[in-house]
N, C-alpha and C positions, 0 to 999 in steps of 0.2 A: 520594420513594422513587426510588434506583436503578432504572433500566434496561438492560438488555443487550441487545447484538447480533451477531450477524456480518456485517461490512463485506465487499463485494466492488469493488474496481476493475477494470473490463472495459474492454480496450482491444483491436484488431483491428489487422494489419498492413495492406499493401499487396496481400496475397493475401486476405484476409478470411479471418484467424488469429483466433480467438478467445484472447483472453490475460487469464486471472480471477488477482488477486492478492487475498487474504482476512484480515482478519484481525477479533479481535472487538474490541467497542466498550462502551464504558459511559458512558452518559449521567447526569450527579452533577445534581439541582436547586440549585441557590446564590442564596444573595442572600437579600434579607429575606422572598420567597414560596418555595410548596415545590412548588410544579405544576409537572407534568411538562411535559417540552417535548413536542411530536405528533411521531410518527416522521417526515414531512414536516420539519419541523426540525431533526428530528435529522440526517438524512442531506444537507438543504442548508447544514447546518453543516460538515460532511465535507469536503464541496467548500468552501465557505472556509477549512476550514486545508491541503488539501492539493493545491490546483488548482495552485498554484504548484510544491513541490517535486515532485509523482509527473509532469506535462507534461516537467518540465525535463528523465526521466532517460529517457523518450519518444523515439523515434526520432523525426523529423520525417518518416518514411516509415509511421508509427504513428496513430492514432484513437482518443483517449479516449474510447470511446460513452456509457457512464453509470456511475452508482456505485448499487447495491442495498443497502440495509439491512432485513435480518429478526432478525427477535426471538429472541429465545433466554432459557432457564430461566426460563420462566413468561409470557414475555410473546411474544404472537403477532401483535405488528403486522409491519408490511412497507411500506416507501417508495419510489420510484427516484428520481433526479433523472440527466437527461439533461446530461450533456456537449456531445457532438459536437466537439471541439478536437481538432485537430494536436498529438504531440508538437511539444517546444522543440526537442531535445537535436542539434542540425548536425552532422553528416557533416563531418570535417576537409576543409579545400582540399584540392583535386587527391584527394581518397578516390574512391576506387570499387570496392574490393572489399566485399562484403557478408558477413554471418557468418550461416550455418544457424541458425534458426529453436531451436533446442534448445540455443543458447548463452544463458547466462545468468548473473549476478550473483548468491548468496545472499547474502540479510539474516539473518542470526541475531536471533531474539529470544531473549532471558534474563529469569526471575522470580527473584526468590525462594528459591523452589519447590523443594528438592531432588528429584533424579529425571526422568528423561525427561518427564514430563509438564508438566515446568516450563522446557522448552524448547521453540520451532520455529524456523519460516524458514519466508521469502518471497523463491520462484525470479523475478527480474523479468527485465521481457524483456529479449530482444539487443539489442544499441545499432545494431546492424546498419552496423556498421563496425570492419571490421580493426584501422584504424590505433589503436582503441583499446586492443588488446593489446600486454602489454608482452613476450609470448614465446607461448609455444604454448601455457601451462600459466596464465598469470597474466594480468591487468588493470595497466593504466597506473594508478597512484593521484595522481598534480600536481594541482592545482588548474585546473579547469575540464575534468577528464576525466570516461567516465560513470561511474566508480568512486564519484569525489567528488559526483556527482550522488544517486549510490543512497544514497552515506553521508548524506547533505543531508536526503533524505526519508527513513529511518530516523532521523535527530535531530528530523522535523516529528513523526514519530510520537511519539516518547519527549516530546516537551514538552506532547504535549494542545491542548485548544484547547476556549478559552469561549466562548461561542454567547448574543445575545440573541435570545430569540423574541417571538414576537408577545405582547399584552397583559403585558409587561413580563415574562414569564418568562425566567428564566436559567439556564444550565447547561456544565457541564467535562463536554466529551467527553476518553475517554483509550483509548488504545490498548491490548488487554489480550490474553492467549495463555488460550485456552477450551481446559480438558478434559475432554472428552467420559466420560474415565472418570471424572473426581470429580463430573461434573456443578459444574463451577466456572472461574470466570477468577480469573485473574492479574495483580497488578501488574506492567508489564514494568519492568526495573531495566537493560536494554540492547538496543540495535538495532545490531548490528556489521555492516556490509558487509565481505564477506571478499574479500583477493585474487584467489585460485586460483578459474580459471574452472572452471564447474560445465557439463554435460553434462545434459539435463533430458530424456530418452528420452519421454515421454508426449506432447512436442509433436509429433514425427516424425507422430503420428497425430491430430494434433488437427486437427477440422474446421476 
């Protein structure tokens, strides 16, 4: 049987910025048994498919602290698995302008789903460098900028990721868009990184 969840990646700047990126999760059983994986599982499976892409779009002035997974539509388990990792993402040579704390990158997610409900996004944090802007309004997109970073892990999200657990249990995590008003997720059908920099007013006040 199917499981659901809500994913949170919590990482913290160099001020000790709290920065929660969320999205929800469904854990599929496969293979020739049908046991569920433990949420302990499920959420250190998370971290194997996404330690690599969500560190890389990380400031190296950033702290991945942990990843929390809770249950949703029916099921009330809850996990954490501790981090503790440095963003990857380098500050260009000779950079030293920084960017406010309320710059960000949106991820577009897409279902299906006609209707607002069958869309969101995910604000990720500031690269916390200038030189990544390609004007006042826009992001650099080349290859090796943090644009193509955010795009990198919105593609980890859209391809899922299979997990073997302990006494041989298996399972496909997938990345899904939860609404709260259908009481239902989503298959996502797209993880777009958008150019045009976005302005995220909530972080001004975030602890």
């Amino acid at each position: 049987m199917s499981v659901e969840y809500t994913c949170a990646l919590r990482s913290t700047d160099a001020a000790g910025v709290l920065y929660v990126n969320t999205f929800a999760l469904k854990s599929d059983p496969t293979g020739p048994d049908v046991e569920e994986m433990t949420d302990q599982e499920v959420v250190d499976g998370v971290y194997d498919w996404l330690h690599t892409s969500y560190r890389a779009l990380l400031s190296t002035d950033y702290t991945w602290q942990d990843i929390v997974c809770r249950g949703i539509l029916g099921h009330d388990g809850e996990a954490l698995h501790v981090v503790g990792e440095a963003g990857t993402f380098p500050r260009e040579p000779g950079g030293s302008f920084q960017l406010p704390r309320e710059v960000c990158c949106i991820l577009t997610l897409k279902t299906a789903h006609v209707g607002r409900s069958g869309r969101g996004h995910v604000a990720l944090p500031s690269p916390d460098d200038a030189a990544q802007l390609a004007s006042n309004s826009s992001w650099k997109t080349g290859a090796g900028t943090y644009f193509a970073a955010c795009q990198a892990f919105g593609d980890a999200l859209l391809a899922g990721h299979d997990v073997d657990g302990g006494d041989a249990r298996h399972a496909h995590l997938s990345a899904r868009l939860w609404s709260r008003k259908h009481a239902v997720t989503y298959d996502l059908v797209s993880a777009q990184a958008r150019p045009p920099v976005r302005w995220l007013r909530s972080r001004s006040t975030a602890p």
